[in-house]
Legacy VTK file of the C-alpha trace (Angstrom):
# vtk DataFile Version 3.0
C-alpha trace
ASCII
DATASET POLYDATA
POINTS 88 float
10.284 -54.913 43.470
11.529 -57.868 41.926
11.910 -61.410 42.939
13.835 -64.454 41.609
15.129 -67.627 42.723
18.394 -67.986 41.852
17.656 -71.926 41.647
15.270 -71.129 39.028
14.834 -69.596 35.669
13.619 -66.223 34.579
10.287 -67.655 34.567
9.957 -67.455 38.228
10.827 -63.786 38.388
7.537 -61.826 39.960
7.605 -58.070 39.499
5.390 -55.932 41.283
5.117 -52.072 41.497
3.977 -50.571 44.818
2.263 -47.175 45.290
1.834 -46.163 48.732
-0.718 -42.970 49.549
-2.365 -41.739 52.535
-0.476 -44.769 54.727
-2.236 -47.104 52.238
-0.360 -49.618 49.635
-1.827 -50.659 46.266
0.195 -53.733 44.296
-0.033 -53.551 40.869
2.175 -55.377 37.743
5.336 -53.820 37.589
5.586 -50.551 35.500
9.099 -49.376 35.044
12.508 -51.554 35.605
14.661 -48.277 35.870
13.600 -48.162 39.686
13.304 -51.880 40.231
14.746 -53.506 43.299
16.032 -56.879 42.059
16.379 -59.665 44.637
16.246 -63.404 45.414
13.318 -64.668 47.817
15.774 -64.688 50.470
17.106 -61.628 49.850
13.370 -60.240 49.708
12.898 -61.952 53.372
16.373 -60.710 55.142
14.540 -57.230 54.070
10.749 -58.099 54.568
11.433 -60.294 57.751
14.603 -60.054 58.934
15.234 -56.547 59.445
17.861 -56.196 56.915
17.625 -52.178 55.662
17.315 -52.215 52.032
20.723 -50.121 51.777
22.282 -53.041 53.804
20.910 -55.546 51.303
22.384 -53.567 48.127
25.994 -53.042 50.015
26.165 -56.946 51.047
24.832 -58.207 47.910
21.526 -60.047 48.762
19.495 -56.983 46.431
20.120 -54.598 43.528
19.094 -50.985 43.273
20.261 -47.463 41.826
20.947 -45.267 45.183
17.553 -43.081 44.208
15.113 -46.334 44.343
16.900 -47.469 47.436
15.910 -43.809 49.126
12.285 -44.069 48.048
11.838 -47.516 48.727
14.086 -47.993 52.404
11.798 -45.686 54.303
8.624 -47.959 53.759
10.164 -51.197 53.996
11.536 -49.954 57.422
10.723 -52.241 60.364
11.494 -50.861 64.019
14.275 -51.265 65.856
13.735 -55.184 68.001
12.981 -54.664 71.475
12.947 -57.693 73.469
10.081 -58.957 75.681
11.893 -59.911 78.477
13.631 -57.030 80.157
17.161 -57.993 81.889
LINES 1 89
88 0 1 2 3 4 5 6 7 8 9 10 11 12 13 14 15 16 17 18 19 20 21 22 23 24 25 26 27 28 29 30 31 32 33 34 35 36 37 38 39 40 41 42 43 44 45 46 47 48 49 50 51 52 53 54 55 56 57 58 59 60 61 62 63 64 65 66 67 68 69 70 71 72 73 74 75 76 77 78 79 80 81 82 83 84 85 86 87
């Protein structure tokens, strides 16, 4: 996944590759741009934080990614569905 500030220069790009086994993650420096997910840091947060679905973020703009990435990548990223505290 890869991260820019629109604000900023190339410079402040970060790009990361992620390899998840056995329910466990490992970060590492980025190894191929064909399946890179390019975003800005708020696009990165609407998916990390704000429960934005990667394909949502790619369809309204806030992320870039071939259809194939998106599949791979959506399904960890997920976040459950909110369920609020307070019952009415």
């Amino acid at each position: 996944m890869q991260s820019s500030d629109p604000t900023k220069g190339a410079a402040d790009e970060i790009a990361i590759s992620v390899q998840v086994e056995g329910h466990r993650a490992r970060v590492a420096s980025a190894r191929a741009a064909a399946s890179a997910v390019r975003t800005t840091r708020a696009g990165l947060a609407a998916v990390l934080y704000g429960g934005v679905p990667l394909g949502a973020a790619v369809r309204l703009g806030l992320a870039d990614a071939d259809p194939r990435t998106v599949a791979r990548v959506e399904p960890v990223l997920a976040l459950p569905p909110p369920a609020p505290i307070d019952s009415f």
